[in-house]
N, C-alpha and C positions, 0 to 999 in steps of 0.2 A: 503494500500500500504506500503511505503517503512516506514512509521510511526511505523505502529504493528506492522512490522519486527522489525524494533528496538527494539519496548517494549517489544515484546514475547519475544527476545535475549537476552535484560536488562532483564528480567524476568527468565529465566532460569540462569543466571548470579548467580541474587540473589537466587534463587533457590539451586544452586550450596552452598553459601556460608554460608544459611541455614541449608543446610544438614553436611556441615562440623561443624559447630560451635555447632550443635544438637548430631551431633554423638560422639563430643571433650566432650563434657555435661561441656561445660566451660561457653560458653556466648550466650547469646539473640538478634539478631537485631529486632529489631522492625521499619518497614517503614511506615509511615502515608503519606496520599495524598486523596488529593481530588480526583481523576480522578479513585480510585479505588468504590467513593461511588457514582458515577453518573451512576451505573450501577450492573443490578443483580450477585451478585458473582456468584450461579448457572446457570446462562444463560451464562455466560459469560466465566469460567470454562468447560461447555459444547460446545463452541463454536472454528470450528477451527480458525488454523492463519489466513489461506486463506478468512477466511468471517471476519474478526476483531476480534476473541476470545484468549483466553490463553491456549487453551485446550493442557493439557500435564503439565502445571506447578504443582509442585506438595507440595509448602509452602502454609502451614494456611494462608487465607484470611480472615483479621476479620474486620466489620463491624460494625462503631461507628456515628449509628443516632443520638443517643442522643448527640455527642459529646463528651463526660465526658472524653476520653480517651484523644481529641485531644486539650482541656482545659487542663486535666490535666500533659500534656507533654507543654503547653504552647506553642501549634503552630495553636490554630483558629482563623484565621483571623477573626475581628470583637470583639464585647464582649454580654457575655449576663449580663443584667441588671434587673431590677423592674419598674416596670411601676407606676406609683401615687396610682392605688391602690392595692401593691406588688405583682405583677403577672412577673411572668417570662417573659423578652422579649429581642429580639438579637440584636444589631446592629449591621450593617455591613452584609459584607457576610456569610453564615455559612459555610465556608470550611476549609480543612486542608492545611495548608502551605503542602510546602514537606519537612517532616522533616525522618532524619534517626538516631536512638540510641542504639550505642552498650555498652550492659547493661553487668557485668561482673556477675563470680559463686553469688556472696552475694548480687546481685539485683540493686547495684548502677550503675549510668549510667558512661561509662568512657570515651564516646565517641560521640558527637550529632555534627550535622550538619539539620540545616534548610535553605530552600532556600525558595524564592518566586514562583509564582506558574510558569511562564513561566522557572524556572531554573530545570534546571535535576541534579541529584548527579552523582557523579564518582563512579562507583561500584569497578572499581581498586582500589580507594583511602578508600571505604569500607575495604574491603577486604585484603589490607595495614596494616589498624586499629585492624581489628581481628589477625593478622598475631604477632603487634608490641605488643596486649595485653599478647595474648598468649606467647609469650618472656618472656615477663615480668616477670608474673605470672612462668613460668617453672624458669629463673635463677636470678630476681632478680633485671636487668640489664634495665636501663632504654635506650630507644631508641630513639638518639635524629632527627631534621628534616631530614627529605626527608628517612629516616630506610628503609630499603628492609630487606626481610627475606634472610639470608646468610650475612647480612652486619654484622660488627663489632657495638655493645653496649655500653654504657658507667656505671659506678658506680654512685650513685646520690648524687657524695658530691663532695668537689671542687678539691681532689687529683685527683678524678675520669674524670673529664671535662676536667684536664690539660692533664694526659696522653691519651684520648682520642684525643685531639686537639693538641695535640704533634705528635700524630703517622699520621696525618692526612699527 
């Protein structure tokens, strides 16, 4: 019902913002979440809105059994640990927080947000993010809170924060 509307929306959303920041050949989002691994990518992808699926989105879905990915972003809930006699074993739950990281051209992340699992992101406030790096990166200009694209920028030194907060 009115749930997979959302998400298919949220979904083509990000979808959207993938194709932009893919076609800019600037930056990388990467979104982790549990609620994409409780379920076949393929079935799920094949399936319409109308029966619960995503069918039409058209961003990589990547799929991390093992974890290693959602370890290594530091958002699985739980830990994995050794047992007495060093065997691999997990506490807690094995899932993804929802986490979201936009990674810039050189691979560093510039940008994360992780939420708990009942919390959803803001794709605006994504999407905000890719908007204020790409600024950046083109003049320079650091973008201080609340930056919309067409706002005025500031320089990242203290002459720069005064005449910024001077013209305000």
């Amino acid at each position: 019902g009115a749930h997979y509307q959302s998400l298919y929306h949220s979904m083509n959303s990000w979808d959207n913002a993938y194709e932009s920041t893919l076609y800019n050949n600037s930056h990388f989002i990467i979104r982790l979440n549990a609620f994409f691994l409780l379920f076949s990518h393929w079935a799920w992808l094949n399936t319409e809105l109308k029966d619960g699926g995503i069918k039409g989105v058209k961003f990589p879905l990547v799929s991390d059994l093992s974890k290693t990915i959602s370890q290594n972003f530091d958002v699985l809930a739980g830990e994995l640990d050794y047992d007495e006699e060093g065997n691999y074993q997990f506490n807690g739950a094995p899932v993804a927080y929802r986490g979201l990281f936009l990674i810039d051209k050189e691979g560093m992340v510039q940008h994360q947000v992780v939420n708990n699992l009942p919390l959803g992101r803001s794709i605006d406030e994504a999407l905000r993010m890719v908007d204020a790096l790409q600024f950046f990166e083109e003049n320079g200009e650091v973008c201080p809170a609340n930056w919309h694209k067409g706002d005025k920028a500031m320089k990242a030194t203290h002459e720069g924060v005064s005449e910024y907060l001077g013209n305000k």
